[in-house]
Structure formats: structure tokens, C-alpha cells
C-alpha positions as a LaTeX table, in Angstrom:
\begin{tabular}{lrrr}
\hline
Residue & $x$ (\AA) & $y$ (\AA) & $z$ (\AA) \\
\hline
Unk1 & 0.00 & 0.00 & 0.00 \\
Unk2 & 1.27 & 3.34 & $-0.63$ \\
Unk3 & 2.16 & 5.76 & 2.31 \\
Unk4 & $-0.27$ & 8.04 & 3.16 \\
Unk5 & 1.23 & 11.27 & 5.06 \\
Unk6 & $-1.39$ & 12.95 & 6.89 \\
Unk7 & $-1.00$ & 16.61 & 7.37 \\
Unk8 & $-4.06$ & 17.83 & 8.14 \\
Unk9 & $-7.77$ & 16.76 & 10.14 \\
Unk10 & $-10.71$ & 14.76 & 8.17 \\
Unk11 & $-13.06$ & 17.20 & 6.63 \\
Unk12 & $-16.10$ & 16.48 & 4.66 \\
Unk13 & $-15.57$ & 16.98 & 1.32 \\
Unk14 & $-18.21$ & 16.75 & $-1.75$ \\
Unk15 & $-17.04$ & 14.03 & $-4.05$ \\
Unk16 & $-19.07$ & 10.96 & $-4.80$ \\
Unk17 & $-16.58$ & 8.02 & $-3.77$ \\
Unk18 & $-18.69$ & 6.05 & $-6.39$ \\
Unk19 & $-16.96$ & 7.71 & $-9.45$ \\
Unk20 & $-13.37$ & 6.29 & $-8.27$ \\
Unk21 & $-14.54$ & 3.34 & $-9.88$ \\
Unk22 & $-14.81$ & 5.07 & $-13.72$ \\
Unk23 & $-10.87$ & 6.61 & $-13.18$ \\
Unk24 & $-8.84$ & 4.19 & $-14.48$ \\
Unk25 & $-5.85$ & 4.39 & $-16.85$ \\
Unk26 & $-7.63$ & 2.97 & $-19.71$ \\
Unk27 & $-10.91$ & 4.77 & $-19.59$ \\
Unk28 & $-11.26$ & 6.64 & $-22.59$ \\
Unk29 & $-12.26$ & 9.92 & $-20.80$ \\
Unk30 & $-9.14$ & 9.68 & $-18.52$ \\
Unk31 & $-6.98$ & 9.87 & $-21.89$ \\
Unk32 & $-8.75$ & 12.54 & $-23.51$ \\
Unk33 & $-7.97$ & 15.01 & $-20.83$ \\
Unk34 & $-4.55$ & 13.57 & $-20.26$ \\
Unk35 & $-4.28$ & 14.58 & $-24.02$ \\
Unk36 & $-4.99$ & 18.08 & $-23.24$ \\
Unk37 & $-3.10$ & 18.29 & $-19.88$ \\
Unk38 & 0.18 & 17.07 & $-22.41$ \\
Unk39 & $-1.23$ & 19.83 & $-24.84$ \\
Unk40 & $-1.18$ & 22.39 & $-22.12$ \\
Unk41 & 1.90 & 21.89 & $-21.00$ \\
Unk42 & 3.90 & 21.69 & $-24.15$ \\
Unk43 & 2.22 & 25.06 & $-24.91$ \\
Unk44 & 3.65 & 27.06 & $-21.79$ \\
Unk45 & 7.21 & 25.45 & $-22.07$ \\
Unk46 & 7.82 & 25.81 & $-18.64$ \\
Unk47 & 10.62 & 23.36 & $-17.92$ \\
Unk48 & 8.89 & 21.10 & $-14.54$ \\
Unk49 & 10.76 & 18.68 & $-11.74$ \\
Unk50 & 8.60 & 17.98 & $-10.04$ \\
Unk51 & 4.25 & 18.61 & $-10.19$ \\
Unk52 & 1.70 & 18.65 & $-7.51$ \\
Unk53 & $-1.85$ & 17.00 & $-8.36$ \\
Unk54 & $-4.38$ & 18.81 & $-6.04$ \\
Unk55 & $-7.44$ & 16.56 & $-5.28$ \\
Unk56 & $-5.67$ & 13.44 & $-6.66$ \\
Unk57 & $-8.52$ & 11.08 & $-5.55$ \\
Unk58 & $-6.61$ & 7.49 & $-6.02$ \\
Unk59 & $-4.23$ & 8.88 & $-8.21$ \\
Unk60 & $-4.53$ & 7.96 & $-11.51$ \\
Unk61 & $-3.83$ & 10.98 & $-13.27$ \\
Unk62 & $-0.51$ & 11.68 & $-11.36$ \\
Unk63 & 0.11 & 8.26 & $-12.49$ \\
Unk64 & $-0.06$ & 9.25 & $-16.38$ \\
Unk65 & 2.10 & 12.44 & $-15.82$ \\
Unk66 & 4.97 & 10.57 & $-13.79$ \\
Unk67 & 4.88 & 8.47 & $-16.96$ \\
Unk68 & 5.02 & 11.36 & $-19.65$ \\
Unk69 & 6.73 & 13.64 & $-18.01$ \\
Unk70 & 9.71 & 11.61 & $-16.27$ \\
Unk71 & 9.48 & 13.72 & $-13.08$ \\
Unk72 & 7.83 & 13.10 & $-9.72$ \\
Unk73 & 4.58 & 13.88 & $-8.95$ \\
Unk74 & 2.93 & 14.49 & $-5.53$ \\
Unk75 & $-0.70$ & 14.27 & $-4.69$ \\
Unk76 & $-3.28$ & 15.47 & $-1.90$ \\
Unk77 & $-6.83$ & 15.27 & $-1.11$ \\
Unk78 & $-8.74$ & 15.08 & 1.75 \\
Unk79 & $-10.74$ & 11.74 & 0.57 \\
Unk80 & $-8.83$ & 8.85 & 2.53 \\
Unk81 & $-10.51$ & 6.31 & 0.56 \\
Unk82 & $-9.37$ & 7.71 & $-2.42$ \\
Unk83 & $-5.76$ & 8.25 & $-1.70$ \\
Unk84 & $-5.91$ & 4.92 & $-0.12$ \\
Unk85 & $-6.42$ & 3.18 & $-3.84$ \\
Unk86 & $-3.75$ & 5.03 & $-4.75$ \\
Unk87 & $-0.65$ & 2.58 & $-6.22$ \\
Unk88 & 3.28 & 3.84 & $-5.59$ \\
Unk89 & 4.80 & 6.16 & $-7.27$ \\
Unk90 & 8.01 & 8.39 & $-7.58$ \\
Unk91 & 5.79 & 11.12 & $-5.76$ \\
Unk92 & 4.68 & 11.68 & $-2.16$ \\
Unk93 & 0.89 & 11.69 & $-0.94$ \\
Unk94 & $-0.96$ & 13.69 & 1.47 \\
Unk95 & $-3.97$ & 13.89 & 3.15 \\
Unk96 & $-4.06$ & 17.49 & 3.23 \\
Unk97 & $-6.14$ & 20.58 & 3.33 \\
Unk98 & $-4.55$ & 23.15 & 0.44 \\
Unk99 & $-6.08$ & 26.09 & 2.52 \\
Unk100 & $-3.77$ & 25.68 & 5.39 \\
Unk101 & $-0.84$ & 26.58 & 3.60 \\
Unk102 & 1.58 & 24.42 & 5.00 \\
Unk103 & 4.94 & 26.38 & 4.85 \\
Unk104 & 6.30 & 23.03 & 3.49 \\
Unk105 & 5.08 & 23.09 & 0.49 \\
Unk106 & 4.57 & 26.16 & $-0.27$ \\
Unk107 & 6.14 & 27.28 & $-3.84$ \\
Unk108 & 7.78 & 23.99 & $-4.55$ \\
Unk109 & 6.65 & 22.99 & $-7.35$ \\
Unk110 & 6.75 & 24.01 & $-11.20$ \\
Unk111 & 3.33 & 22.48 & $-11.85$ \\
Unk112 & 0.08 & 22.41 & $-9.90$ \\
Unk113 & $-2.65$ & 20.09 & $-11.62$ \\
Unk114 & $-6.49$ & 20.96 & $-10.25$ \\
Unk115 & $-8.42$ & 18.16 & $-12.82$ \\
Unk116 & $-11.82$ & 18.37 & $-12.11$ \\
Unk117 & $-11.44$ & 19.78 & $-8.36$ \\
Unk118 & $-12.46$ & 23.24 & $-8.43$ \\
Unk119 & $-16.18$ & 22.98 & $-9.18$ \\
Unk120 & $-16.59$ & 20.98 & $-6.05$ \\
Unk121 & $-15.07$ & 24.01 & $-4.08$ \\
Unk122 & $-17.92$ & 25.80 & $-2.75$ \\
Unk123 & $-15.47$ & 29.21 & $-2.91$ \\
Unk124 & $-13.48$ & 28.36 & $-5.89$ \\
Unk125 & $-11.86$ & 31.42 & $-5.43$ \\
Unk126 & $-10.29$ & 31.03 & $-2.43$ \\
Unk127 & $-8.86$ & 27.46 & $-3.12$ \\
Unk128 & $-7.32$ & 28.59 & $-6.48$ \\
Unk129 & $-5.57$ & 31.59 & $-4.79$ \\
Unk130 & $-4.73$ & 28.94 & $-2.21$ \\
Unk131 & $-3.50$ & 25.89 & $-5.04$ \\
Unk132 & $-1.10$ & 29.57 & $-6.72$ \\
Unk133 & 0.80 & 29.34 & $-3.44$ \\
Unk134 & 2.22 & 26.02 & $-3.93$ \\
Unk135 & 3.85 & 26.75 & $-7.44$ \\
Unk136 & 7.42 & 28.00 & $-7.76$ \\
Unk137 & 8.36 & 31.42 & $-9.22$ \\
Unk138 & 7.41 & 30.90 & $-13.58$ \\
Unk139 & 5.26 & 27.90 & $-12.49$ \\
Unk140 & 2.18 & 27.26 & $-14.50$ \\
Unk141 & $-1.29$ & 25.85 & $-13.25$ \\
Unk142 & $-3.14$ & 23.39 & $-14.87$ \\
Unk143 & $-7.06$ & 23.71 & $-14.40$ \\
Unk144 & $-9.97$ & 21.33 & $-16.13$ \\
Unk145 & $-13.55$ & 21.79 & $-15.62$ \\
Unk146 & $-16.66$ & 20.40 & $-16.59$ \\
Unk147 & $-18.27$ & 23.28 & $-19.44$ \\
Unk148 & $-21.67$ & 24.43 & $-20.40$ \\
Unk149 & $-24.17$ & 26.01 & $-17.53$ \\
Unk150 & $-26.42$ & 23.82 & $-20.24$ \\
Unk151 & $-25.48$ & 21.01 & $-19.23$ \\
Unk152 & $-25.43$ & 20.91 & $-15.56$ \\
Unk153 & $-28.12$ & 18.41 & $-14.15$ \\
Unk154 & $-28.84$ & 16.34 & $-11.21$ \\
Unk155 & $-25.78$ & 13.92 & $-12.52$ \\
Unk156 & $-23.84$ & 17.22 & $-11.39$ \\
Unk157 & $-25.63$ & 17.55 & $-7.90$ \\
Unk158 & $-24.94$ & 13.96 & $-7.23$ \\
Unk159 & $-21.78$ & 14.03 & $-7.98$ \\
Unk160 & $-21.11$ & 17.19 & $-5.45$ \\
Unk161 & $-20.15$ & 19.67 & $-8.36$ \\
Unk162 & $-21.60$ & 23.68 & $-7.05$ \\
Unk163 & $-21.37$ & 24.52 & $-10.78$ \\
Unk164 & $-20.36$ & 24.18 & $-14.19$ \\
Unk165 & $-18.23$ & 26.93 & $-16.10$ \\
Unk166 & $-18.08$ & 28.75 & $-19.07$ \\
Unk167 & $-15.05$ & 30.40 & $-20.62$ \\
Unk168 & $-16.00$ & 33.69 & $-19.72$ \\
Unk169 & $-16.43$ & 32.90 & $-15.95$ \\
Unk170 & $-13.14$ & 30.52 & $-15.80$ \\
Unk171 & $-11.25$ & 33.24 & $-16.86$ \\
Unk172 & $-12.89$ & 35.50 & $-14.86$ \\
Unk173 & $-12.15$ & 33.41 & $-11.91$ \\
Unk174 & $-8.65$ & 33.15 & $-12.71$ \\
Unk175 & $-8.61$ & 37.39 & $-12.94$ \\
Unk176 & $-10.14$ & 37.45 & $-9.99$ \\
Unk177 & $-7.33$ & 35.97 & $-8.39$ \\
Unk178 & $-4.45$ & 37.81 & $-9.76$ \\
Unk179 & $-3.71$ & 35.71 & $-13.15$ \\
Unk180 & $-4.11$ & 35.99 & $-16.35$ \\
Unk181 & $-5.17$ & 32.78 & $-18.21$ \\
Unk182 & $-2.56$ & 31.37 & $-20.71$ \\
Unk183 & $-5.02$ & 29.61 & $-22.95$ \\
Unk184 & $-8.56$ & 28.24 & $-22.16$ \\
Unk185 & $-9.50$ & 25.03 & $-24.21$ \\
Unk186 & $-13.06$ & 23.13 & $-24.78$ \\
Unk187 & $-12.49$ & 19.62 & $-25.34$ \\
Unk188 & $-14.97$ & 16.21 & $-25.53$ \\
Unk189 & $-17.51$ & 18.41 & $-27.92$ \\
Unk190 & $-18.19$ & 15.17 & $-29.24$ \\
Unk191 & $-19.93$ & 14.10 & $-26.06$ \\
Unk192 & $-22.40$ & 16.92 & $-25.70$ \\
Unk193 & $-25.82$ & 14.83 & $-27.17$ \\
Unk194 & $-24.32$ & 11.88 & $-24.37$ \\
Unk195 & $-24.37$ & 14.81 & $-21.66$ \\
Unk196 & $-27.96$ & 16.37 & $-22.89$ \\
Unk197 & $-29.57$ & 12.74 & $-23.19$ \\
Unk198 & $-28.12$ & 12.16 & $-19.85$ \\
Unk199 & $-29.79$ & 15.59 & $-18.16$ \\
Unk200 & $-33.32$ & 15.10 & $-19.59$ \\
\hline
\end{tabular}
């Protein structure tokens, strides 16, 4: 089992443990967004040694960028069950709140990966000024988040998603907390009829 270092108290946290269960390497969703992590990254050349996946759940996704990108990756979240399906890797793992800051961690990474986090933040705001304080000097932040105020249903609810976003108010959350968005990026347009069917 991989060792779990615990930094900070439970908390309750809204994410549906059932969807652990759909992350998996091979899931076809799971590589599309790996795609466009890759695709992000290439386009901000910022050289990285080492990446920080904030609400990692069990890890898979720092799994794939460990792979690609030949550099450790740590990983925190505050869902123990998650973390605890997590399998080794060259990175550490904590069970840790992001808004207390721990002076540890603060700016020590080049990377800081928030994949399909923020819209369970009830103040996304707060937690992305929070997730800034962790990346080194030049760093770059990764964000993805479901799209389309369309498309949010009671799938979304269950789930423990507060919203959905549109361009306009992802990059107005990002200028809200001091940065200015490198490139913003739809991506799985193909599965929009899925997503409606799914809603009605």
C-alpha cells in the first residue's frame, strides 16, 4: 500500500466516492484530458521537476504524468478512501487541506494540476488563490472543468459539483485571483448529445 502522510484533520468533502470506480488508466475519458493536460503543457514550455496534483482522488492521473513527463509527482486530497487506492509512485501523498498553507510546500513545485477539483469548491476562489501558493516562481497551473451552464443536471448535484463553467467565468475566476489565463481550451464536444440525453 502506498504511504499516506497525513498533514491535516478529516473534513467532509463533496465528491461521490462512487466515481473512483470510472478513473482508471484505460478509460477513454481519462486519456482525452490527459491529451490536453500534455497539450497544455507543451504550450507554456515551462521546464517542470517535479508537479503537484491537487485533489488526486486514487491517483490515476498523477500516475499518467509521472509516466510522460519523467518527473515526480505528488498528490493530496482530503478523501482517505481515495488516496488509499492510490498505487506507488516516484511522488509523495498527502492527506491534506490546500487552505492551510503548510509552509512546506509552499512554492515547490513548477506544476500544480487541479483536474476536475475546483467545481466541487464551494469558494473556488479562495482554493485557487490557495493551489497559486504552492507553485514556484514561472510555475504554470493546470485547471480542467466540466463546461456548459447547459449542461449541468442532477448527474452534477450527485456528484457534489456547485457549478459548471463557461469560458467567460473561468477566466474571470482566474482574474479574480491575480492571473491571467494562458489559454482556455473546450475539449470532448463530441460528447455533448451523451451529456444532454443524460440531463433530460
Amino acid at each position: 500500500m502506498t504511504e499516506i502522510e497525513t498533514l491535516s484533520q478529516p473534513k467532509a468533502v463533496a465528491m461521490a466516492d462512487e466515481l473512483y470506480q470510472f478513473g482508471t488508466e484505460d478509460h477513454f475519458w481519462m486519456q482525452w484530458r490527459h491529451f490536453q493536460v500534455l497539450r497544455a503543457l507543451r504550450s507554456a514550455k515551462v521546464p517542470i521537476s517535479r508537479g503537484l496534483e491537487i485533489g488526486c482522488g486514487r491517483a490515476v492521473a498523477r500516475k499518467m504524468l509521472e509516466r510522460d513527463l519523467d518527473v515526480p509527482v505528488d498528490g493530496c486530497d482530503l478523501n482517505r478512501a481515495g488516496l488509499e487506492m492510490a498505487e506507488p509512485a516516484r511522488g509523495r501523498l498527502f492527506f491534506y487541506d490546500i487552505l492551510e498553507l503548510n509552509p512546506s510546500l509552499l512554492a515547490q513545485y513548477d506544476a500544480v494540476f487541479l483536474l476536475d477539483v475546483v467545481e466541487h469548491i464551494r469558494d473556488d476562489a479562495a482554493f485557487l488563490r490557495a493551489a497559486l501558493q504552492y507553485l514556484r516562481p514561472g510555475g504554470v497551473i493546470v485547471v480542467n472543468v466540466p463546461a456548459s451552464l447547459l449542461l449541468f443536471s442532477q448527474y452534477d448535484r450527485v456528484t457534489g459539483h456547485f457549478r459548471r463553467y463557461t469560458r467567460r467565468s473561468l477566466a474571470d475566476l482566474f482574474r479574480r485571483c491575480g492571473v491571467e489565463p494562458g489559454g482556455l481550451n473546450h475539449w470532448g464536444l463530441s460528447m455533448v448529445p451523451v451529456l444532454l440525453t443524460r440531463k433530460m
